[in-house]
N, C-alpha and C positions, 0 to 999 in steps of 0.2 A: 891397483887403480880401479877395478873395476868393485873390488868391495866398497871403497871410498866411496863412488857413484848412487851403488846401493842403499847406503847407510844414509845420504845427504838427501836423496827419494823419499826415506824412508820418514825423517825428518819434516821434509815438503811436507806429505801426504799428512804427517801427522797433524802440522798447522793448519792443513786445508780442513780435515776432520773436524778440528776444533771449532775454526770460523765457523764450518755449516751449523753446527748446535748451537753456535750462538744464534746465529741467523735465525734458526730455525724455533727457535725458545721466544725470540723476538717477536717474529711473526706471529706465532702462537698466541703471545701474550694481546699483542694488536687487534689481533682475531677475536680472541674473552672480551677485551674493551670493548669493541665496536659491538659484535652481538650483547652485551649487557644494556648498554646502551638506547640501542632499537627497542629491549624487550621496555626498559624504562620508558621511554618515549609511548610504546603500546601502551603500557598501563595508565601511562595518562590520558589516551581515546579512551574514557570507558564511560559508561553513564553513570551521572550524580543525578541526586533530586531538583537542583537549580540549571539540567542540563538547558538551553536554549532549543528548541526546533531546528534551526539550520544544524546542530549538530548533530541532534538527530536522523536528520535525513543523511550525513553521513554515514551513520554508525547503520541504519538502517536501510536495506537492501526496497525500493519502490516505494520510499516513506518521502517521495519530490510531493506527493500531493498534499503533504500538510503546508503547503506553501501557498494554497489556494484561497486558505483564509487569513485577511489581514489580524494581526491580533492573538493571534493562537499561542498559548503560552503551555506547557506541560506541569500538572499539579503532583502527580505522585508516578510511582514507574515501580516493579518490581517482580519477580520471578515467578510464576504456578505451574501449576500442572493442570491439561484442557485434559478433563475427559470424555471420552468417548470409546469408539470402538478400538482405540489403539489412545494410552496415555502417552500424551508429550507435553516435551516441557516449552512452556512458552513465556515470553517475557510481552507484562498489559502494561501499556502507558494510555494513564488516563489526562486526557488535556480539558480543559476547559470549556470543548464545546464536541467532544467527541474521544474513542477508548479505540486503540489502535494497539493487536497482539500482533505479536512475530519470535517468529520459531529463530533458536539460535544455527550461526552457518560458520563454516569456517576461512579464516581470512588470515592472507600471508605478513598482515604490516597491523592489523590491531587483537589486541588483545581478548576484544567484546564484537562479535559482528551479529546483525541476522537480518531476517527478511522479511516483511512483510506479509502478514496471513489474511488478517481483516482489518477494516475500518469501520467502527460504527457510530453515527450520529449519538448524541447521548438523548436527544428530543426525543429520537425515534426506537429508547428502550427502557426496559423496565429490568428492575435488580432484585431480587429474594433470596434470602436468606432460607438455606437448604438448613430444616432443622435435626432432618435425621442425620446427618454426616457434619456434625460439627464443625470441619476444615470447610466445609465447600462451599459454593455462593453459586447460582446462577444469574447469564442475562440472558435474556430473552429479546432477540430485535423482529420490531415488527417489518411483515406479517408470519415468517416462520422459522426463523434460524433463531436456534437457543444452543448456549455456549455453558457449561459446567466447568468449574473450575476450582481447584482443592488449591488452599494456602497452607504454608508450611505451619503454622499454628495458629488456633483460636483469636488472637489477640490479631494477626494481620488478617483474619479473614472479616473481621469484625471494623477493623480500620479499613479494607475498601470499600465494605458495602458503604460504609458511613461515607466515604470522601467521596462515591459516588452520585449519593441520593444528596450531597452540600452541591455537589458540580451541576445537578440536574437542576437546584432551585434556584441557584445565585443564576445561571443560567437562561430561567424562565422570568427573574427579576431583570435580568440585564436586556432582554430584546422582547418580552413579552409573549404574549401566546400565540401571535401572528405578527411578525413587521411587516409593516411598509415598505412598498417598493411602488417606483413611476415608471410608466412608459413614457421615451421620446415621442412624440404625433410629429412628422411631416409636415408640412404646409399645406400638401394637399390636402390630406388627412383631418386638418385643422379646420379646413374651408368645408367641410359635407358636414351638414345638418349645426345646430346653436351649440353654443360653449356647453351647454350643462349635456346632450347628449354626446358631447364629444368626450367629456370627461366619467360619462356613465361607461360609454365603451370601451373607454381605457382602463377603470376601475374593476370591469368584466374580465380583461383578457392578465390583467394582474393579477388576479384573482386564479385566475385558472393555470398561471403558472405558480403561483406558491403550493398547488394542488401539486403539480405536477411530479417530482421528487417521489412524491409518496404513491402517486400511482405507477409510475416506471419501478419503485420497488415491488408492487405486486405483479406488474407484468412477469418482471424478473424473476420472478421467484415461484412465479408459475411457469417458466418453459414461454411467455405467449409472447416473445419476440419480434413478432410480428405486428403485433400490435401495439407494443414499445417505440418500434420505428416509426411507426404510424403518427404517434405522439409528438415523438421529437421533432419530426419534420414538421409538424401543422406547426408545433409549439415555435420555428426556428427566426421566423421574423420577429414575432415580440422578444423573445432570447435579446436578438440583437440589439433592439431599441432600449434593455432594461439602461437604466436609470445609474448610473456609478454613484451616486450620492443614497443614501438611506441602507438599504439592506440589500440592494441590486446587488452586489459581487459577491453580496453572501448567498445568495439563491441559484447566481448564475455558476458561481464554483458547484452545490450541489448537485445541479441538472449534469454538469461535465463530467462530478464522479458518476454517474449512475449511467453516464453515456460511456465513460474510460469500461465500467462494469460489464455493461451490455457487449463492447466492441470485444474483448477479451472472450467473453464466453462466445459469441459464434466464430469469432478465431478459433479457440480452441475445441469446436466440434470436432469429432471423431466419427469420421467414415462407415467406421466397422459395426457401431452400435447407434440405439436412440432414434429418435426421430426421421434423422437423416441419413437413415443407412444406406441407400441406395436409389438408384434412378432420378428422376427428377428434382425428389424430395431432397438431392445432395447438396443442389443448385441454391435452396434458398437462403442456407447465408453468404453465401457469395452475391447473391443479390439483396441481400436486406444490408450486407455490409457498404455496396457501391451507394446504397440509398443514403447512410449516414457519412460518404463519401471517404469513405475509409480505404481507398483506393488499392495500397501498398496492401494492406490485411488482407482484401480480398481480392486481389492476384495471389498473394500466396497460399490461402487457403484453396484457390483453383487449382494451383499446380501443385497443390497438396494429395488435391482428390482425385487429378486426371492420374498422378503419378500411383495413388492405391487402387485406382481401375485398371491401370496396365497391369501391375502386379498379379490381380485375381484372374484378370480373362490370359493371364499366361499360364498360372495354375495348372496342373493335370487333372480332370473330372475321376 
């Protein structure tokens, strides 16, 4: 009886065996589909040359700000190498009214990802054709960042400078060498002094804001921060009044990158070195940050630098 038992176990067990391989073959196989699938579906996130901008701001990690200008289409996009004191590989997307590189990253659901490195107006640079290194092109954005950058052959190094210096001129044909833009006037504003000096004043401070862009890039770019803020603030009531109609939200998105620019860099001061290493001198972007009302950035940037004070005055001398 008791072999009987054994033998009919033996039996079970062996159908059980069997199911699970199937099970498990199955599963298996569900598993291949499903990941083949998803890899398929990545490969369709990927960039083409008829990509849209909102897809790009997908694909691209802090690329929300090409969204600033209405109109912004992308001309050409394709793979270099920036050099400098360390080569990497970066991927330039030139659009229409501006050339935005970003460094490739890695990402769990598309096949192409990366992030944003620079943005630069195309008004505000100039392109050369490097002729002792055949592969390479420089730009140069005013007032002193200059980008080197080596294409994979002759023939694409030669096709961006060109697609560049077409985007700079259809460019300069499309909005001219200075747009118009209006100020809103007030009622009150309206009432002091005759229509022609009302509209002398406004054509003044219009004026001095199409300046503006280009003088915040040289603040910028000299460290003088402080005098950047300075700017923006005077500059922040016309800001408001510009004009939605003509080239107003084209001027006013650039004043924004160059304030998004600003806020970013005294965020990212560092304690330890530069300007602000210590004592008072800590304080100042956290006070030039509250002035552009960047309230959240500079709280943290506070309790950034109370927390690396604690740190050193705990130190052993």
């Amino acid at each position: 009886q008791t072999s009987k038992e054994i033998t009919y176990l033996e039996a079970e067990m062996y159908k059980l065996g069997h199911l699970l391989t199937e099970q498990k073959a199955l599963i298996s196989s569900l598993t291949d589909d499903n990941i083949t699938s998803e890899k398929n579906e990545a490969l369709d996130i990927s960039i083409t040359e008829d990509m849209s901008i909102a897809k790009i701001v997908e694909l691209v990690q802090g690329a929300a700000v090409l969204h600033d200008i209405p109109g912004r289409k992308m001309i050409h996009n394709g793979n270099l190498v920036e050099l400098g004191e360390d080569e990497r590989q970066i991927r330039l997307f030139l659009m229409n009214d501006c050339i935005m590189s970003a460094a490739p990253t890695k990402s769990a659901w598309m096949s192409e990802a990366y992030k944003m490195v620079d943005l630069l107006e195309l008004k505000n640079v100039t392109i050369m054709d490097v002729q002792d290194q055949k592969l390479c092109f420089k730009i140069t954005q005013y007032p002193a960042n200059m980008f080197l950058y080596r294409a994979e052959t002759e023939q694409k190094k030669i096709e961006w400078v060109s697609l560049i210096k077409r985007a700079q001129q259809d460019l300069k044909e499309a909005v001219g060498d200075r747009p118009d833009i209006e100020l809103k006037q007030s009622r009150d504003e309206m009432m002091e002094g005759t229509w022609e000096e009302n509209q002398r004043r406004a054509k003044f401070r219009a004026e001095a804001l199409l300046e503006l862009p280009e003088q915040l890039d040289v603040c910028i770019a000299q460290r003088d921060f402080e005098n950047a803020v300075r700017k923006l603030r005077d500059a922040k009531p016309d800001i408001a009044k510009l004009d939605q109609s003509n080239h107003g939200p084209e001027i006013k998105a650039r004043i924004d990158s160059r304030l998004r620019q600003l806020t970013d860099m005294l965020t990212e001061v560092n304690m330890g070195s530069g300007m602000y290493a210590h004592g008072k001198a800590s304080k100042k972007p956290v006070k030039q940050l509250l002035l552009l009302e960047k309230v959240t950035q500079a709280t943290s940037l506070f309790l950034r630098n109370k927390s690396t004070e604690s740190r050193k005055t705990k130190q052993p001398t």
